[in-house]
Phi, psi and omega in degrees: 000119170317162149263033162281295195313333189280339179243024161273271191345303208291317177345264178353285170327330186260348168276277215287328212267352194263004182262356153256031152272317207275326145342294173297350172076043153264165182286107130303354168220168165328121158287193165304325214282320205273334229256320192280328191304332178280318161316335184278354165267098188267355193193162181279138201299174206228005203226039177235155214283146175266018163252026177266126149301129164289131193217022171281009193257337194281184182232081179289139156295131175278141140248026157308150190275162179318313179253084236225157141268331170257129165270081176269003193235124164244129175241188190181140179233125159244144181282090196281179187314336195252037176066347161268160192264136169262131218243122171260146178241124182242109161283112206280162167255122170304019216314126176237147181233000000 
């Protein structure tokens, strides 16, 4: 695949997933509140554990039910070196302040 052609695919990908986010009456995009709240970041967190992994490069999957409002439960299967698979799960946690 050129890398024309890939970023026409993602293109595609990204018109059906926000038109069957919108279906579903979910936000496909950042409200105002989380847009200013992200602004509000100036620096990398400071608190992290040295076993914590980054895992935004992976393609995580919803497993929410279709109608679900929120997606917090996520899952993504990675290969590890010796061919077995690992399969990670993510639960978002709710927070109030």
């Amino acid at each position: 695949m050129t890398n024309t052609e890939d970023r026409q695919h993602h293109s595609l990908l990204q018109r059906i997933a926000r038109r069957a986010m919108m279906e579903r009456v979910l936000l496909p995009d950042l409200s105002v509140q989380v847009i200013s709240e992200l602004n509000g970041i100036h620096r990398a967190a400071t608190n992290v554990k040295e076993s914590t992994r980054d895992f935004r490069n992976l393609a995580w999957c919803s497993i929410d039910n279709d109608d679900s409002r929120d997606l917090d439960h996520l899952t993504v299967a990675e290969v590890m070196p010796e061919g077995a698979v690992e399969i990670l799960i993510a639960v978002a946690k709710e927070t109030t302040s």
